[in-house]
C-alpha positions as CSV (number, residue, x, y, z in Angstrom):
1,X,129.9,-72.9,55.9
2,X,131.7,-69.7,57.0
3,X,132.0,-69.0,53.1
4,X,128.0,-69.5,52.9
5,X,127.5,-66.7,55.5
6,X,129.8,-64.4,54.1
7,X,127.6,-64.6,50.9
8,X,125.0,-63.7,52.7
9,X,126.4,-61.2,54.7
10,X,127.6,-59.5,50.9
11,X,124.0,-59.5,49.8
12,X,122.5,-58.0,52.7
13,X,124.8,-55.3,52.5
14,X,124.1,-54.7,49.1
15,X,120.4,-54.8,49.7
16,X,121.0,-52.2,52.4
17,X,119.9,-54.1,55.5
18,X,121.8,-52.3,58.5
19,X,124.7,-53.5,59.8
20,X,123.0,-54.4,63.4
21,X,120.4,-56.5,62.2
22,X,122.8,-58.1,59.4
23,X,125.7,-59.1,62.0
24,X,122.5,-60.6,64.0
25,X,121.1,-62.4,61.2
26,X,124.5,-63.6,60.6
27,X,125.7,-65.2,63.7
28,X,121.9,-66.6,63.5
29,X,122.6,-68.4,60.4
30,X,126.0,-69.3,61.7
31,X,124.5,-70.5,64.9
32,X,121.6,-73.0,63.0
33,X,124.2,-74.2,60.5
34,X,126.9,-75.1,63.4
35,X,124.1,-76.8,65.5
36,X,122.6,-78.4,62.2
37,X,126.6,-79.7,61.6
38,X,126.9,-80.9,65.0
39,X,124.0,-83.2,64.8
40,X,125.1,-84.9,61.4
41,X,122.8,-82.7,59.3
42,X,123.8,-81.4,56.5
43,X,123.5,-77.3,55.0
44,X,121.7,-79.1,52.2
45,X,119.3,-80.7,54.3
46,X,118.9,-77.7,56.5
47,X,118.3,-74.7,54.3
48,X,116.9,-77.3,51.0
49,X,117.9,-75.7,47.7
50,X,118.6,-72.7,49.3
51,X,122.1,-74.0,50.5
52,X,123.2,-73.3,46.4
53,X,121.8,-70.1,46.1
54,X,123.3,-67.7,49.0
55,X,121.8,-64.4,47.3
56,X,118.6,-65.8,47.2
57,X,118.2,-67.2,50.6
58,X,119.6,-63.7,52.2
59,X,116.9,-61.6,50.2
60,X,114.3,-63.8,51.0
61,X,114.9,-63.7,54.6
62,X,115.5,-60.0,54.7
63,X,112.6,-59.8,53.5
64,X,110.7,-62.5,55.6
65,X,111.9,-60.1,58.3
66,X,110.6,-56.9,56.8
67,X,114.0,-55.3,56.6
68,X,113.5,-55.0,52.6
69,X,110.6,-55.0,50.5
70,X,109.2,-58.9,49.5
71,X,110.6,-59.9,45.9
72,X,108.0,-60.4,43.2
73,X,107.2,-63.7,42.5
74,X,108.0,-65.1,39.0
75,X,104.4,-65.2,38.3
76,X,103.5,-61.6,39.6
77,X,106.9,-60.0,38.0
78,X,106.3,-56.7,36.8
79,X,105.5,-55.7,33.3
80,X,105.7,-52.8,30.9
81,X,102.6,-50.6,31.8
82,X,100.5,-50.6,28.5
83,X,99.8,-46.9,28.8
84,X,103.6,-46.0,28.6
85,X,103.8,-48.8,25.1
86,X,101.0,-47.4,23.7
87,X,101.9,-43.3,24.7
88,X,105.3,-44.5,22.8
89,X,103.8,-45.6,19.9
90,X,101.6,-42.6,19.3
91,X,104.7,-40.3,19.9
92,X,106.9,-42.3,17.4
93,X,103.3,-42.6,15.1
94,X,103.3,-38.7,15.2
95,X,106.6,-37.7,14.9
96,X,106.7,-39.9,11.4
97,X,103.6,-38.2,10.1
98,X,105.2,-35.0,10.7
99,X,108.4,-35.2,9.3
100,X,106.5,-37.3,6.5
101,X,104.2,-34.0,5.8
102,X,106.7,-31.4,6.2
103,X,108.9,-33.5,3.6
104,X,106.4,-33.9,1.1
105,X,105.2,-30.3,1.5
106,X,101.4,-31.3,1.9
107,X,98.9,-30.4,1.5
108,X,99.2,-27.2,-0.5
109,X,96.8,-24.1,-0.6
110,X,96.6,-22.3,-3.9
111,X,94.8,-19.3,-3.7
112,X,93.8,-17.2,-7.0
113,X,92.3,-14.0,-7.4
114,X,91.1,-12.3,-10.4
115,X,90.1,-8.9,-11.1
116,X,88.7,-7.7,-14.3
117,X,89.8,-3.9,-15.3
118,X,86.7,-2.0,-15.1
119,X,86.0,-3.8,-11.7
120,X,87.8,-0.8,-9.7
121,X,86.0,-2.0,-6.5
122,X,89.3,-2.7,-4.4
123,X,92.5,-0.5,-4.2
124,X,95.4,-2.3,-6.2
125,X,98.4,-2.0,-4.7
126,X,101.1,-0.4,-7.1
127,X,101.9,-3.3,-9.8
128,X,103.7,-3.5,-13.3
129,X,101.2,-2.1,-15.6
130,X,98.8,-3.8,-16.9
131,X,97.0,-2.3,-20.0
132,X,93.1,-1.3,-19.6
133,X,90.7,-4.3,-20.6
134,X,92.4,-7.2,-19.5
135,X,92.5,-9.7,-16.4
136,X,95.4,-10.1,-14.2
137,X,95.7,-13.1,-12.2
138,X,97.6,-13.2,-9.2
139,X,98.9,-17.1,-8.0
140,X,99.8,-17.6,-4.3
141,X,100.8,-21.5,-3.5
142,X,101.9,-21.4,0.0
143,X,101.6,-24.8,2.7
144,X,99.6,-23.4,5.0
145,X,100.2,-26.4,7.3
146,X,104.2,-25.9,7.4
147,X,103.9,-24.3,11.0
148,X,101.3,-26.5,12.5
149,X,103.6,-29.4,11.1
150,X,106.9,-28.0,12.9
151,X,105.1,-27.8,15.9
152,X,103.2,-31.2,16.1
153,X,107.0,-32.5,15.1
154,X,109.0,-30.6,17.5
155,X,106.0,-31.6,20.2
156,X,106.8,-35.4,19.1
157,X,110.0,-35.3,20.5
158,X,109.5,-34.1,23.4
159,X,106.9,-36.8,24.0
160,X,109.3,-39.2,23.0
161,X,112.3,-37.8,25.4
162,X,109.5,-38.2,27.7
163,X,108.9,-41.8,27.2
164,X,112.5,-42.5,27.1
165,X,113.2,-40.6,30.3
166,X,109.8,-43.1,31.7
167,X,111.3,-45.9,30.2
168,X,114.9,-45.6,31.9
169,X,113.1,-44.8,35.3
170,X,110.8,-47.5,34.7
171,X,114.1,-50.1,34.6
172,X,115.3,-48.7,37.6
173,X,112.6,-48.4,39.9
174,X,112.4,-52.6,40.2
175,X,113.3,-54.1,43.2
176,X,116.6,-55.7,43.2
177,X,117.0,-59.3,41.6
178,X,114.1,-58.8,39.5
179,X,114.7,-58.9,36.1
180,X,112.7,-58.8,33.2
């Protein structure tokens, strides 16, 4: 049983119990499981299903103890907070309807402006000449959007860094043997 105790003494070590109260825990356990085999009872018989499962028994008693935080049960295991799947999804959403609109170019402004020849209300600025009596148009199609677009894309990704950087903390911040 000296194997079963070395186990345990492994897990509490890696679930950063101090050494004092882990060598007394130890030479608890080996105590009860030398007693236990002394009066003809077994380590299955003493510690139930626990006997198989060294990990588990150690963090459950660390933590019956108070040295480490209780593990979740099954039941109450954590999940992915809907606000961070749904701040995803509208990050992902937007940064496809941006590149989507600065790809396509939309929507476009076209703006016309037409000025008759005895109209001489407005200066003109210099232009090729344009003989007396007729209309010049001038055409301007410009996507007025463009910079609102880079900026609503370029504001995507950062939300989405964001997420991933909440995401990858997220996985990390669970107690350990918890898994999803």
């Amino acid at each position: 049983m000296s194997d079963f105790v070395d186990q345990c003494r492994r897990e509490w070590r890696r679930l950063g119990v101090p050494d004092p109260l882990a060598d007394e825990m130890a030479a608890d356990l080996a105590s009860d499981l030398g007693e236990a085999e002394a009066e003809g009872v077994s380590a299955e018989e003493l510690l139930g299903s626990s006997a198989f499962d060294p990990r588990s028994f150690a963090a459950s008693w660390a933590a019956e103890r108070g040295i480490i935080p209780e593990p979740p049960s099954p039941g109450t295991r954590r999940r992915r907070p809907l606000v961070l799947v749904a701040f995803t999804a509208l990050a992902a959403l937007t940064l496809i309807v941006a590149a989507l609109l600065l790809l396509t170019g939309q929507p476009k402004v076209s703006l016309v402006r037409t000025r008759a020849a005895h109209a001489g209300v407005l200066p003109v600025p210099p232009a090729p000449f344009v003989p007396p009596g007729t209309t010049r148009q001038v055409l301007l199609h410009a996507n007025t959007s463009a910079p609102v677009e880079w900026i609503l894309l370029f504001l995507a990704v950062v939300a989405l860094g964001f997420a991933a950087w909440l995401w990858s903390n997220w996985g990390r911040s669970r107690p350990p043997g918890i898994s999803t």
